[in-house]
KEKE-3310 file (N, C-alpha, C; in steps of 0.2 Angstrom, whole numbers, plus 5000, padded with zeros to 4 digits):
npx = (4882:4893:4881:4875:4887:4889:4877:4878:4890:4883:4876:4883:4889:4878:4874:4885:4883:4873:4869:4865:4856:4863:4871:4887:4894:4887:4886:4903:4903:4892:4896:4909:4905:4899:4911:4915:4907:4908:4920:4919:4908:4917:4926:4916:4915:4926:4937:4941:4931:4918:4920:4920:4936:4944:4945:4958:4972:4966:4971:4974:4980:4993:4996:5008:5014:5026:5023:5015:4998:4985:4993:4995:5002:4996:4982:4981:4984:4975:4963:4967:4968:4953:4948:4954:4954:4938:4940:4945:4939:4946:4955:4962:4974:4979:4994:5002:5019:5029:5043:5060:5063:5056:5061:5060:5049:5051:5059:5054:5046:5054:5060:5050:5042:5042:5029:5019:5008:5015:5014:5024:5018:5025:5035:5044:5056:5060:5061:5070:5081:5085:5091:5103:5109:5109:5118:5114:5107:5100:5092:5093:5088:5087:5089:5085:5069:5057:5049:5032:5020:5021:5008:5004:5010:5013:5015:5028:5023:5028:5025:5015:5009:4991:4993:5005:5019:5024:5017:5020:5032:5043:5045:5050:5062:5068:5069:5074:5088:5089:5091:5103:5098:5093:5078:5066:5062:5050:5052:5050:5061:5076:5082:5069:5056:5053:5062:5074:5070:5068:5080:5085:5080:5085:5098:5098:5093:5100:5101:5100:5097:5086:5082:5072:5067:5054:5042:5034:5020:5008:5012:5022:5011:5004:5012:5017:5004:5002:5011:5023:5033:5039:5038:5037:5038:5027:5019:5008:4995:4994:4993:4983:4968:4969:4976:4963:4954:4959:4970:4982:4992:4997:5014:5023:5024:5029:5025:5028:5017:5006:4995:4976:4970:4977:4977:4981:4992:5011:5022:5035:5048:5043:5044:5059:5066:5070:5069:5061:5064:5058:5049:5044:5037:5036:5021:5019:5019:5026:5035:5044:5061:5062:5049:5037:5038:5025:5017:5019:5015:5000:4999:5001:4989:4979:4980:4980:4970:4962:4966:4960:4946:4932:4931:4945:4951:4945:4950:4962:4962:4957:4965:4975:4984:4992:4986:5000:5002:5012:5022:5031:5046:5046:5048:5056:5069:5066:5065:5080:5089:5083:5088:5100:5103:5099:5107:5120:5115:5114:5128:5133:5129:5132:5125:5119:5114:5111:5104)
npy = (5193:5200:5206:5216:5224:5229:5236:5245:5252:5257:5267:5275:5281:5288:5297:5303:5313:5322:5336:5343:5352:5365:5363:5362:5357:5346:5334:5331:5323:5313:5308:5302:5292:5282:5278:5273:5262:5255:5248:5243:5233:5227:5219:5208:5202:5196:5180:5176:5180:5174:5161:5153:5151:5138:5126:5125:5111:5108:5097:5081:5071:5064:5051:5044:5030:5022:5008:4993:4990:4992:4995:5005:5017:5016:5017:5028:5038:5036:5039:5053:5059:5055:5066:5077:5076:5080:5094:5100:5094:5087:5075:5061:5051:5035:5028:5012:5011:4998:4987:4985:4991:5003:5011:5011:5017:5029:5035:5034:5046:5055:5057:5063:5076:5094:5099:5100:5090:5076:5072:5063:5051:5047:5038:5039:5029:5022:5032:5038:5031:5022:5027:5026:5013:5007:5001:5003:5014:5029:5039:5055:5061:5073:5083:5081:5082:5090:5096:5095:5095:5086:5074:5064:5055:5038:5023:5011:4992:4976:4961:4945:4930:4921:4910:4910:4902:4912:4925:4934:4948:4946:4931:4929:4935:4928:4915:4919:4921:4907:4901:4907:4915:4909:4912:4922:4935:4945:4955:4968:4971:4973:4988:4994:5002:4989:4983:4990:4995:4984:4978:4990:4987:4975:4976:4984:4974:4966:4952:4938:4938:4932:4941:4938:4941:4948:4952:4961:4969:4961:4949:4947:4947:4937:4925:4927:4926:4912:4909:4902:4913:4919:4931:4949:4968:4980:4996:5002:5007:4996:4983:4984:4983:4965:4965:4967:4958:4947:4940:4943:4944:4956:4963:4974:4992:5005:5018:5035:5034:5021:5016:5021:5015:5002:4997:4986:4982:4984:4997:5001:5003:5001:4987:4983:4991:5004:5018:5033:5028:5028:5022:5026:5031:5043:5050:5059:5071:5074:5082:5083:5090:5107:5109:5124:5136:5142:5134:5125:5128:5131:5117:5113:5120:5113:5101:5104:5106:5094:5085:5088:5087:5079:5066:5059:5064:5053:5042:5040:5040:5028:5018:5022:5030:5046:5063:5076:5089:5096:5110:5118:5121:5117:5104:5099:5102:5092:5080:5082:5081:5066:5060:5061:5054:5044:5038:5038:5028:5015:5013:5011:4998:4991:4990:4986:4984:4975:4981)
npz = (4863:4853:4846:4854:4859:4845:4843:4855:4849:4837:4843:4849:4836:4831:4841:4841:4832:4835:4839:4853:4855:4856:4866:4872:4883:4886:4875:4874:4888:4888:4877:4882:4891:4887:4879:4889:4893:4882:4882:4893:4887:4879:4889:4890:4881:4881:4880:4893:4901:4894:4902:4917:4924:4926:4937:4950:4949:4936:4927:4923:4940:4947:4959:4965:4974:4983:4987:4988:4985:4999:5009:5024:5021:5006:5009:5015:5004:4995:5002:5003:4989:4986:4991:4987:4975:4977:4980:4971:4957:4948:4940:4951:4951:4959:4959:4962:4962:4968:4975:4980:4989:4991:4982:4968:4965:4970:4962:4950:4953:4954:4942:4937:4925:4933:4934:4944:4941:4946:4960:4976:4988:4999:5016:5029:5034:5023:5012:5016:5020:5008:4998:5002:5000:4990:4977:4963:4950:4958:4969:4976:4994:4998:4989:4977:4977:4981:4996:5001:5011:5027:5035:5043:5057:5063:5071:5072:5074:5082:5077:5079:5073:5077:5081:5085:5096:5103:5116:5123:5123:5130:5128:5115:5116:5126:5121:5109:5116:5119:5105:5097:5082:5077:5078:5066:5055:5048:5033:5023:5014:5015:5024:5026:5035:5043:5041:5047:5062:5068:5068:5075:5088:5091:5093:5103:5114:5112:5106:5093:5077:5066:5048:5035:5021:5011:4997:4997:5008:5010:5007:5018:5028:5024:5027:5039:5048:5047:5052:5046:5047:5062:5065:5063:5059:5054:5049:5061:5054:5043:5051:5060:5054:5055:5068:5075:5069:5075:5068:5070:5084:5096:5099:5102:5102:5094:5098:5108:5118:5122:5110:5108:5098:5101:5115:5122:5120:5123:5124:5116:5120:5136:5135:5132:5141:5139:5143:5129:5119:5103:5090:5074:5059:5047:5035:5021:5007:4991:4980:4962:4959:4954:4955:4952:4966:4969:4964:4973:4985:4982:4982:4996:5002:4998:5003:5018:5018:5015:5025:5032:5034:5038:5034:5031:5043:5050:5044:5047:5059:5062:5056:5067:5064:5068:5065:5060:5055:5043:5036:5021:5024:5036:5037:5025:5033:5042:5034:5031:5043:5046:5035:5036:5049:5044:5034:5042:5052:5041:5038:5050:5052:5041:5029:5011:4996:4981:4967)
capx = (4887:4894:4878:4877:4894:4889:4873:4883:4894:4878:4872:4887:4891:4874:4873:4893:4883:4867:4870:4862:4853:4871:4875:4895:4898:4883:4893:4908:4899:4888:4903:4914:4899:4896:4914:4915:4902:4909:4925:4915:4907:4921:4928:4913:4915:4933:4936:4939:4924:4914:4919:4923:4942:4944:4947:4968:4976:4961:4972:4974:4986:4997:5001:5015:5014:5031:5021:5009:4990:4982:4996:4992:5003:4992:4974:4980:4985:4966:4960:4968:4966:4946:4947:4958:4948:4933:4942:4948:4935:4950:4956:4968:4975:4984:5001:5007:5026:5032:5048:5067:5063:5052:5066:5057:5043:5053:5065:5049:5042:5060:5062:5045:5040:5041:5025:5015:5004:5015:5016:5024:5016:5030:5036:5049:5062:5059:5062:5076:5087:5084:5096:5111:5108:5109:5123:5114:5104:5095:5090:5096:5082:5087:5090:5079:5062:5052:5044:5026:5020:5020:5003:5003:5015:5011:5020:5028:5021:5028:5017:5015:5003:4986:4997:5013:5019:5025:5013:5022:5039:5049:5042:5053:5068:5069:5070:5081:5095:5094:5094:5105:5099:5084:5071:5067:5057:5048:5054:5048:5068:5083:5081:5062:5055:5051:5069:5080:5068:5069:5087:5089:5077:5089:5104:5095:5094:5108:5100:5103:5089:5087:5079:5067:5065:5046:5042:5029:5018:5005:5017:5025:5006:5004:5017:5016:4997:5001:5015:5027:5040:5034:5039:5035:5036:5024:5017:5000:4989:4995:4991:4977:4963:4971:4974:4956:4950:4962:4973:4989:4994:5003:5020:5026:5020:5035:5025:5029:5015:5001:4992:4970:4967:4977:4978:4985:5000:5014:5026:5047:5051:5041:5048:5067:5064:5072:5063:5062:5064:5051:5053:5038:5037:5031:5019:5020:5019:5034:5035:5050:5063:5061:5044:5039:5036:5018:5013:5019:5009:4994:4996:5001:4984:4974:4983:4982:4961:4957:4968:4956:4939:4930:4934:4952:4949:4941:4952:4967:4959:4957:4971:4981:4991:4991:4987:5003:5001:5021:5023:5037:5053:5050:5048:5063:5072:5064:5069:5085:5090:5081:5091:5107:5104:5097:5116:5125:5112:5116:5136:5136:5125:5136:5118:5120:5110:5112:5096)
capy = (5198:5201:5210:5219:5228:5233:5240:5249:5257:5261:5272:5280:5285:5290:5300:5309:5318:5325:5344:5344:5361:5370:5362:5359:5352:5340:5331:5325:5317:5306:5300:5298:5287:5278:5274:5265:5257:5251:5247:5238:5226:5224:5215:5206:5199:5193:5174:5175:5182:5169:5153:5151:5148:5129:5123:5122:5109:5107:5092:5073:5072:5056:5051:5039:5028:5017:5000:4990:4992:4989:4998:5011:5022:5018:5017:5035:5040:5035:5044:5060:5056:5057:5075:5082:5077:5085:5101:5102:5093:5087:5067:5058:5042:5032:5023:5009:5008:4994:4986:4988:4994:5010:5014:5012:5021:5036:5037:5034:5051:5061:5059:5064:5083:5096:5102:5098:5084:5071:5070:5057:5051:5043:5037:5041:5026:5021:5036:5043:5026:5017:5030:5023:5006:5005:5000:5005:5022:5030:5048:5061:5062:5080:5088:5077:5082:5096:5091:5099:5092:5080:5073:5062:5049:5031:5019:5005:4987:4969:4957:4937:4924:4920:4902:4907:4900:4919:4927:4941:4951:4942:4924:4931:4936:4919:4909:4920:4922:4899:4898:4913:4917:4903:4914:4923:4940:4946:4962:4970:4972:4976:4995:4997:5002:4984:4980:4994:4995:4978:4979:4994:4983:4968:4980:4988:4970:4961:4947:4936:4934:4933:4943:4936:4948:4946:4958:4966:4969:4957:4942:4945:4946:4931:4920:4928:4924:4908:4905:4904:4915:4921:4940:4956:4975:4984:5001:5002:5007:4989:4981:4987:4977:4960:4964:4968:4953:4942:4936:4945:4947:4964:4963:4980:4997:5010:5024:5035:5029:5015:5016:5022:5010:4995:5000:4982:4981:4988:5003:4996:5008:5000:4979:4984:4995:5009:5024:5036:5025:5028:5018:5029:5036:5049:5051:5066:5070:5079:5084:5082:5095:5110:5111:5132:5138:5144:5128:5122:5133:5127:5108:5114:5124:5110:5095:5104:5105:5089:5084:5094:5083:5074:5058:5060:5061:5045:5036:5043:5036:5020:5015:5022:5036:5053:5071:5080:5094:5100:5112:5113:5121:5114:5098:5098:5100:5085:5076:5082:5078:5060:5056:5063:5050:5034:5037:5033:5019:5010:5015:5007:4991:4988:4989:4987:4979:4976:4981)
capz = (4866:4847:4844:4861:4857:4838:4844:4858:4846:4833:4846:4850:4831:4829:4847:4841:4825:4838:4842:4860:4858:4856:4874:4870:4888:4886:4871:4877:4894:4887:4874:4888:4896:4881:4875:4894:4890:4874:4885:4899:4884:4876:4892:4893:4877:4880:4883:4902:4905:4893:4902:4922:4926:4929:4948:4949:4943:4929:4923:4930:4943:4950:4966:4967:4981:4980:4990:4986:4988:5004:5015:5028:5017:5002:5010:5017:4997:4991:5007:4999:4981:4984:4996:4984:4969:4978:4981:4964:4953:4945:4943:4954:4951:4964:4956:4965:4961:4974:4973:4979:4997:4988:4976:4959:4964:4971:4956:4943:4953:4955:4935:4932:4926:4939:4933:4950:4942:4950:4969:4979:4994:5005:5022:5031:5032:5013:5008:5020:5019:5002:4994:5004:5003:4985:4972:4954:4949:4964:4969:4983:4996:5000:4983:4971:4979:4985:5001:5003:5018:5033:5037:5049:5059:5064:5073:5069:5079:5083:5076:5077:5071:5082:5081:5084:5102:5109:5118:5125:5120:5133:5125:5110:5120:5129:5113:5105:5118:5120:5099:5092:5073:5075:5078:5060:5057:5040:5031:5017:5010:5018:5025:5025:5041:5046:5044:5052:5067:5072:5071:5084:5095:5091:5095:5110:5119:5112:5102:5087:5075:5055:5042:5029:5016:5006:4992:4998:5016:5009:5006:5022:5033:5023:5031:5049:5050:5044:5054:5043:5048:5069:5069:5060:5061:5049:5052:5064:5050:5039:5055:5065:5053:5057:5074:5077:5067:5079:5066:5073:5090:5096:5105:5105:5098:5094:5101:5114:5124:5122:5107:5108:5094:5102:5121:5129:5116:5126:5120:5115:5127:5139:5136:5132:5147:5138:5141:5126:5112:5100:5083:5070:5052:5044:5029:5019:5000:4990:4972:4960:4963:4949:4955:4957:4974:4967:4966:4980:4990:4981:4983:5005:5005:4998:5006:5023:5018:5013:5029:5039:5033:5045:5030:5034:5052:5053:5041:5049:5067:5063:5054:5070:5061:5070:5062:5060:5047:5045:5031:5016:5025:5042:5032:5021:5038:5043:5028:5030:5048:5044:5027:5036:5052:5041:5032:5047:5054:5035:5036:5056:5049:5035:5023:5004:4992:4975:4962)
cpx = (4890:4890:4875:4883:4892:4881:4875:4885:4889:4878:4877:4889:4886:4871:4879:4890:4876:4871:4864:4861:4861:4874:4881:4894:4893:4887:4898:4905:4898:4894:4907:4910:4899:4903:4916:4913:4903:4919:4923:4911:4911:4925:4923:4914:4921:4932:4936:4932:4917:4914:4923:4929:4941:4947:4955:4965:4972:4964:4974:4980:4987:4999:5005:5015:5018:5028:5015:5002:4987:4988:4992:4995:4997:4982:4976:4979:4978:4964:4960:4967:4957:4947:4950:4955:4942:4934:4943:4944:4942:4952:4962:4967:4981:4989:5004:5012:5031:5038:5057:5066:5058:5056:5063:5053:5044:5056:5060:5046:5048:5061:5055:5044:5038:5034:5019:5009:5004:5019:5016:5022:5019:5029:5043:5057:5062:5063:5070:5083:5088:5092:5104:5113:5110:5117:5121:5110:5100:5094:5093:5090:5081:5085:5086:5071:5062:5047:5038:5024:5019:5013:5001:5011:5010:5017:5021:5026:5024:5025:5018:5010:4999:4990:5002:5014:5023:5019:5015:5031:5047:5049:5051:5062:5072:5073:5076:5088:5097:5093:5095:5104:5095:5080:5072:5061:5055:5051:5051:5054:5071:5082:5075:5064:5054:5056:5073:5074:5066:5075:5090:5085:5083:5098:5103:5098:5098:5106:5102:5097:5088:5081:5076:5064:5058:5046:5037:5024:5013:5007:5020:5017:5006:5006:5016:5009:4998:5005:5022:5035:5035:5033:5039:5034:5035:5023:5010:4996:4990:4994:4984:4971:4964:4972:4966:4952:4952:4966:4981:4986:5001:5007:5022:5026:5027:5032:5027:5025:5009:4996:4984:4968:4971:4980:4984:4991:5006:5021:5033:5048:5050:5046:5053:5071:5071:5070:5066:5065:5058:5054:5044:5040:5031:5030:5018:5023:5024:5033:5043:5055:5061:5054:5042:5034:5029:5014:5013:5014:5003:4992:4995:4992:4977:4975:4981:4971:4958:4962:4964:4949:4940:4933:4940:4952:4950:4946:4960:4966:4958:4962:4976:4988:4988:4992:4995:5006:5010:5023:5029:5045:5052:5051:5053:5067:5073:5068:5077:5089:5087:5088:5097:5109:5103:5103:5120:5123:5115:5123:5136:5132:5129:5131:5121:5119:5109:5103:5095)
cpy = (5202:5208:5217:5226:5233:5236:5247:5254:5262:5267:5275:5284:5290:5296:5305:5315:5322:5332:5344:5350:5366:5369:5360:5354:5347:5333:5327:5321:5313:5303:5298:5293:5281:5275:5272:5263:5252:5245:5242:5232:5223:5217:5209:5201:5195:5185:5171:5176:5178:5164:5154:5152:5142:5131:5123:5112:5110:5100:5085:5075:5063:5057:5045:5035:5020:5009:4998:4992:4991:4992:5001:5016:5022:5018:5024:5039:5041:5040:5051:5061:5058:5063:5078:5083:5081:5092:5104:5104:5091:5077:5065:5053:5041:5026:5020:5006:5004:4992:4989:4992:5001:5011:5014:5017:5028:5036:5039:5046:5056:5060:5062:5073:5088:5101:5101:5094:5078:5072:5061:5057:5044:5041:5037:5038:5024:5026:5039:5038:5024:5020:5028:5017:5003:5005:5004:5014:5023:5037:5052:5063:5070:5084:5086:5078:5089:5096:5098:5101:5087:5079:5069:5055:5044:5027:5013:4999:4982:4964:4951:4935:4925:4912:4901:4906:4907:4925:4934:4943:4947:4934:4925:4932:4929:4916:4912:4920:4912:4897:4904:4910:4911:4906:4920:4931:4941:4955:4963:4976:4977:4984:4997:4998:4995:4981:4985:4994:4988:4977:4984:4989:4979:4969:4981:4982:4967:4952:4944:4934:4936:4937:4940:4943:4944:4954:4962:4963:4964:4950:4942:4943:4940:4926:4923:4926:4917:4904:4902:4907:4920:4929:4946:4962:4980:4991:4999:5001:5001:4985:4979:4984:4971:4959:4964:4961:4945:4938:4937:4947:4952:4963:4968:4985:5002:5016:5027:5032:5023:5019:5018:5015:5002:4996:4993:4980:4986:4994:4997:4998:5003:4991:4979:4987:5000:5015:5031:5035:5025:5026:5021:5031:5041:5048:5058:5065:5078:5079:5084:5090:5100:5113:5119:5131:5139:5140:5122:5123:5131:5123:5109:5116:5117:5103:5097:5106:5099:5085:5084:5090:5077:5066:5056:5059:5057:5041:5035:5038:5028:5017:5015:5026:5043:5058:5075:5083:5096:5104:5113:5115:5118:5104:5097:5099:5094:5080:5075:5079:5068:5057:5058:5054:5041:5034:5035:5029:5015:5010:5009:4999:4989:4986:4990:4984:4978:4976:4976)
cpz = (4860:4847:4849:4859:4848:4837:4848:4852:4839:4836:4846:4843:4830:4834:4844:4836:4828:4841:4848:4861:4858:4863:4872:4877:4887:4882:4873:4883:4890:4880:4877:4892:4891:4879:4881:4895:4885:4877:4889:4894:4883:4879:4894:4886:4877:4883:4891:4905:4901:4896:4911:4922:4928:4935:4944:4951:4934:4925:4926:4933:4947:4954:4968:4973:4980:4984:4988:4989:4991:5009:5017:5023:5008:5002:5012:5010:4995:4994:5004:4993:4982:4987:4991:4978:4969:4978:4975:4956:4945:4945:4946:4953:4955:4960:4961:4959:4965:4970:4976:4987:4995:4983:4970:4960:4964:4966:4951:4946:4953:4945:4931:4933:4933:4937:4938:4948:4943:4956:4971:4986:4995:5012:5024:5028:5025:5011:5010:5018:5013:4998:4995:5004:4995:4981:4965:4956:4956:4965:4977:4985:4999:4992:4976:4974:4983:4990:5003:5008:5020:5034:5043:5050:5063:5066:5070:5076:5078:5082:5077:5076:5077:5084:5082:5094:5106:5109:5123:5123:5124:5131:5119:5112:5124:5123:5111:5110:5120:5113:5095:5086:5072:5073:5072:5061:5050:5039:5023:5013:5016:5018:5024:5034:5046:5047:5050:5060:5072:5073:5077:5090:5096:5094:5103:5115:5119:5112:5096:5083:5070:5053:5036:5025:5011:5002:4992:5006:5015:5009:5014:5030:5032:5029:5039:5051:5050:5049:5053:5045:5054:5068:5061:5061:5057:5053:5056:5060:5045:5044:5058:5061:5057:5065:5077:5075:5072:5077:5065:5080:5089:5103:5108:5100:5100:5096:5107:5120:5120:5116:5108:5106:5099:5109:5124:5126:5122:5122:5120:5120:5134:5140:5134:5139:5145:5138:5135:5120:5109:5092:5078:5062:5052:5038:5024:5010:4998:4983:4970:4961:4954:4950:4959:4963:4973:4968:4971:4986:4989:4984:4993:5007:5007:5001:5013:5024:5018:5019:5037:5038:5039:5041:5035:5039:5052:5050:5044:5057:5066:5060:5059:5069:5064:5067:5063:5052:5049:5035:5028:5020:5032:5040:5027:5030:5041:5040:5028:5035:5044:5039:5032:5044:5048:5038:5036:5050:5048:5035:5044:5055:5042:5028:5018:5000:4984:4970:4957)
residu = (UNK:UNK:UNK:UNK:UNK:UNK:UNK:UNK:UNK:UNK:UNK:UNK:UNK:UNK:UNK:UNK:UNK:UNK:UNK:UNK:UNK:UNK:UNK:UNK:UNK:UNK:UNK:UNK:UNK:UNK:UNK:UNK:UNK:UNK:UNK:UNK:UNK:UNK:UNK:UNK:UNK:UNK:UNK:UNK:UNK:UNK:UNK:UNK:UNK:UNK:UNK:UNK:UNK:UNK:UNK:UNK:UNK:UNK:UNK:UNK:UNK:UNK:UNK:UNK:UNK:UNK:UNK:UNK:UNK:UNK:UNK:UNK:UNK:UNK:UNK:UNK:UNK:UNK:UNK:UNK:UNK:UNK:UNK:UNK:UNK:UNK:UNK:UNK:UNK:UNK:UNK:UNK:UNK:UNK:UNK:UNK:UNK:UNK:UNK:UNK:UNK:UNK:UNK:UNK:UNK:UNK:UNK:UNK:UNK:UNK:UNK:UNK:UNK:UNK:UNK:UNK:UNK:UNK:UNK:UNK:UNK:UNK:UNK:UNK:UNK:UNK:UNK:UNK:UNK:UNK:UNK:UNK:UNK:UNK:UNK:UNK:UNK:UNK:UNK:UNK:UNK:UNK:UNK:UNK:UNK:UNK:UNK:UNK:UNK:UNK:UNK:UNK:UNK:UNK:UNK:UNK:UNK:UNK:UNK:UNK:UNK:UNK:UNK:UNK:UNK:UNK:UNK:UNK:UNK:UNK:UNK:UNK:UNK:UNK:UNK:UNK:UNK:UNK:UNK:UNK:UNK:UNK:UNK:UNK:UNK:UNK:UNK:UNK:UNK:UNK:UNK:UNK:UNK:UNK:UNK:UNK:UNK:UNK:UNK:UNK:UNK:UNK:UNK:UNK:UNK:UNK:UNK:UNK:UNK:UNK:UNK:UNK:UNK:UNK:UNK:UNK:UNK:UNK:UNK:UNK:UNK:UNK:UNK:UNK:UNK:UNK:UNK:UNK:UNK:UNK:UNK:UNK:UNK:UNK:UNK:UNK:UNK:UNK:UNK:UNK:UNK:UNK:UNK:UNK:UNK:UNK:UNK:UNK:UNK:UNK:UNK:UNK:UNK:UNK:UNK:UNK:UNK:UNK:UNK:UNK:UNK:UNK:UNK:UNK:UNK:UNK:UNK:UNK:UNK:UNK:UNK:UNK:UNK:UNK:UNK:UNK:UNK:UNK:UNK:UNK:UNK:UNK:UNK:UNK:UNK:UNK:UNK:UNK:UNK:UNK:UNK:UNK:UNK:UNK:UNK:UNK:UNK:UNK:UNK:UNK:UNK:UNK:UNK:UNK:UNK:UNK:UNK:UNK:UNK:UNK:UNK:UNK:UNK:UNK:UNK:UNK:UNK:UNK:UNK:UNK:UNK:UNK:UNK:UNK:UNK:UNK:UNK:UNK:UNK:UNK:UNK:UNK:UNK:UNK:UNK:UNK:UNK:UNK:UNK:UNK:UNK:UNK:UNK:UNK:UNK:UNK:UNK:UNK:UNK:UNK:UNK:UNK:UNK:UNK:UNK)
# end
């Protein structure tokens, strides 16, 4: 190209000292031609125009995923994590930061650079309560993040043992109202979704029944297959293996109506006989806050692409979690209403847990 250019300009020196027959107007043309040509190399030679532009981001990027490996929230993280890589040509890595009801993990992503190469892929109550629950350092779920988008919601399900002796939701009822605070349930920590939503049930029908706190969804499937401890209320997509393989039974599915994936589970609504209670999260990835609008916009475009793949789809479908794309300001609403109700659920529960 170097030599492209310093041929170019030969010609033109050697062209400027030619008398074209006494044509004056001829002259200036062809050096007007010639030094746009010498202009048109020159940008030919510039380093944009030697080497592509990288794919955006161009640099690894992290996605935060505050529970352990094997959730429905982090088998959905992986899901995107590859689509997003293909889009990009960029590398993702999935960080489990479990612990503390989500709390390490969402702090570890609210203190980290808002230079948009670490997103958090959250869920709802984790994210909306944990803040209020705590005594030591913690984050503000409205003003400590930048919410991207919503992907999808997923209900929360009832679960027990193949072993345990309740066989339907009223099984569960019985027992508890003839041994208040006997009958036991597993939680993966005080204000996770698997706790607060078994307390509005627990509220709803006006029973007595304990909390077992386990350190994560794996330690508590544990004990419930096992027996261990009867009752459980994880999300569908941490679920929906185990039920299919026969090693939980399903009491009761917080969607509004009967689940596709697990049809003969009955809705809460349906065995509290409330109608219009729906007990769900939402999954959705947010950035720390400081992050610019610009790149906001980017991560929306390609989250709401690799959400759109037949992959997704399918991974989406079986684990029981339903598409709902929701972009960044109707989604900070979200957030917001959310964080503003799980405050006064945790204030009328007296919740507070020291780290």
């Amino acid at each position: 190209m170097r030599t492209l250019y310093a041929f170019a300009y030969d010609q033109y020196s050697a062209f400027a000292q030619i008398d074209l027959t006494g044509d004056t107007a001829v002259a200036p043309t062809f050096r007007t031609a010639l030094v746009g040509l010498l202009t048109s190399l020159a940008g030919l030679a510039s380093p944009s125009f030697a080497q592509s532009p990288a794919a955006w981001p161009g640099k690894p990027v992290r996605i935060v995923v505050p529970f352990s490996a094997g959730t429905g929230l982090d088998v959905l993280a992986r899901g995107f994590a590859e689509r997003l890589a293909e889009q990009t040509k960029s590398t993702f890595t999935v960080e489990n930061r479990e612990g503390a009801g989500g709390t390490i993990g969402t702090i570890a992503a609210a203190r980290s650079a808002p230079d948009g190469l670490t997103l958090l892929f959250t869920a709802h109550a984790p994210f909306a309560v944990s803040p209020y629950m705590q005594t030591g350092a913690t984050y503000d779920p409205i003003n400590d993040f930048v919410p991207i988008m919503k992907v999808a919601s997923t209900a929360m399900v009832l679960v027990t043992g193949r072993d345990s002796p309740f066989r339907q939701f009223d099984d569960v009822v019985r027992e508890a109202k003839a041994n208040p605070g006997k009958v036991s349930y597993a939680t993966t920590g005080i204000g996770t979704p698997s706790h607060l939503n078994v307390e509005v049930i627990r509220r709803e029908i006006g029973i007595d029944i304990l909390s077992v706190p386990y350190k994560n969804t794996g330690q508590a499937m544990s004990d419930v297959i096992g027996n261990q401890v009867p009752l459980y209320m994880p999300s569908l997509p941490a679920a929906v293996p185990l039920l299919q393989s026969g090693q939980l039974r399903g009491l009761a599915i917080g969607s509004a109506k009967r689940s596709s994936v697990a049809p003969d589970i009955p809705t809460v609504a349906e065995v509290i006989k409330k109608p219009g209670v729906e007990l769900v999260v939402w999954y959705g990835f947010l950035a720390p806050k400081g992050t610019p609008s610009e790149v906001i916009d980017q991560w929306q475009g390609l989250i709401a692409k690799a959400a759109a793949t037949p992959q997704m789809k399918d991974t989406m479908s079986k684990l029981g979690a339903e598409p709902a794309l929701v972009g960044p300001k109707e989604f900070r609403e979200e957030v917001r209403r959310d964080a503003e109700q799980s405050k006064r659920l945790v204030e009328s529960l007296n919740l507070k847990v020291e780290k």
